[in-house]
C-alpha positions as CSV (number, residue, x, y, z in Angstrom):
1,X,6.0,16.9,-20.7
2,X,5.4,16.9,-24.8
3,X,1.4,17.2,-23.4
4,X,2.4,20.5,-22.2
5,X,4.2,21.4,-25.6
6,X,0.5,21.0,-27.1
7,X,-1.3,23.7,-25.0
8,X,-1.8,26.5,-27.0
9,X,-1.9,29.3,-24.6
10,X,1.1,30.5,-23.1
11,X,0.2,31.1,-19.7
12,X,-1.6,27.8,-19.2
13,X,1.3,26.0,-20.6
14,X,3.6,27.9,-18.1
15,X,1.4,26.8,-15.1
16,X,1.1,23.8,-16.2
17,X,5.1,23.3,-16.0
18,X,5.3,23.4,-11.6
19,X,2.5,21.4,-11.4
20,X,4.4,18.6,-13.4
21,X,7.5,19.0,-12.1
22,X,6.3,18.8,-8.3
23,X,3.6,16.0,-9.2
24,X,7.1,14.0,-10.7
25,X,9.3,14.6,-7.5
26,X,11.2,17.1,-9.2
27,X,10.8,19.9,-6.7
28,X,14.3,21.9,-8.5
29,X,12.7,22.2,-11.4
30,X,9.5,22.7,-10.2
31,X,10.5,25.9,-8.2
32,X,12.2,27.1,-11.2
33,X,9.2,27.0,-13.4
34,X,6.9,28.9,-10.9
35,X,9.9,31.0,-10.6
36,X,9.3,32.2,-14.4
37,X,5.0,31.6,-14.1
38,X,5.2,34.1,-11.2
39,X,8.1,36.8,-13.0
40,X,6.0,36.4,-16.7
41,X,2.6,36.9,-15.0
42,X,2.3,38.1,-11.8
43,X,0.1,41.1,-12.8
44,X,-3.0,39.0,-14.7
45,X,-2.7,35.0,-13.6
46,X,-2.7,35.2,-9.9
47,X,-5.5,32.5,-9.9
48,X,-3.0,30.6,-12.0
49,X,0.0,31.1,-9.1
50,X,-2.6,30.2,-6.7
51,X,-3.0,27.1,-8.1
52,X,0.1,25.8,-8.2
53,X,0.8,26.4,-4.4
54,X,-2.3,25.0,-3.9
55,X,-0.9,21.9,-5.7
56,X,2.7,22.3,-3.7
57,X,0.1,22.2,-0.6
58,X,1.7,25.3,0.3
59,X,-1.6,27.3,1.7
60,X,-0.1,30.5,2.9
61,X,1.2,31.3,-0.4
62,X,-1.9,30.1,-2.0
63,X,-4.2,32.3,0.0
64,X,-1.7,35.1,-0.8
65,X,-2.3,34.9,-4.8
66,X,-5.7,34.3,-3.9
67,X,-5.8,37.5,-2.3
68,X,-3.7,39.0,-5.6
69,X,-6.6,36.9,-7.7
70,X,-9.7,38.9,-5.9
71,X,-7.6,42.4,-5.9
72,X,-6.7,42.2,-9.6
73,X,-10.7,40.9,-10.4
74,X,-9.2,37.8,-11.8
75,X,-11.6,35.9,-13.9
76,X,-10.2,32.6,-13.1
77,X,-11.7,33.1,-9.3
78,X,-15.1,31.7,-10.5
79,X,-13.4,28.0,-10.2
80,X,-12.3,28.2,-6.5
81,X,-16.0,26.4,-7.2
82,X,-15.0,23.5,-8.6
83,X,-11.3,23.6,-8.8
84,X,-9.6,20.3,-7.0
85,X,-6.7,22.0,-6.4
86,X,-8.8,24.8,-3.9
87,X,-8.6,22.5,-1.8
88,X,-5.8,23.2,1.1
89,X,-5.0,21.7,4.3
90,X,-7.4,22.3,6.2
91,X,-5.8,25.0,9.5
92,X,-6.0,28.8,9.9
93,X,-4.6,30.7,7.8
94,X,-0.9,32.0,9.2
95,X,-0.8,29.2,11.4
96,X,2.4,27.5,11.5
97,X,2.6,24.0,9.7
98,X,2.9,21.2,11.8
């Protein structure tokens, strides 16, 4: 985590956090920090929120923010082109998981 502390910008720094967290089996801590990424920065990092679902693998939320992303005219849409963590499982969206 002392990476993280290195990132200069705050919001990157605070998305960074969940992904971490989840990635480290620390799911507590991880929902905590998206918690705080999603109550800091709902109104101008959707892309950002959508990311880190993405990463939980939790698609429904992810294509929600997504949503938020393309409403709000978020810049950070141009990397649903090349961003790994675009891509989610692959099922309709509001279909149940299995």
């Amino acid at each position: 985590m002392t990476e993280i502390e290195l990132v200069r910008s705050d919001l990157i720094r605070a998305s960074l956090y969940p992904i971490a967290y989840y990635a480290l089996g620390r799911k507590k801590e991880s929902d905590a920090a998206l918690s705080e990424l999603v109550t800091k920065y709902h109104e101008g990092a959707a892309y950002q929120i959508a990311q880190v679902y993405a990463f939980r693998n939790q698609s429904d939320e992810a294509f929600a923010w997504l949503d938020r992303a393309y409403a709000q005219r978020d810049s950070g849409l141009i990397g649903t082109k090349v961003d790994p963590y675009q891509e989610l499982a692959p099922r309709p969206r509001g279909m149940p998981r299995s």
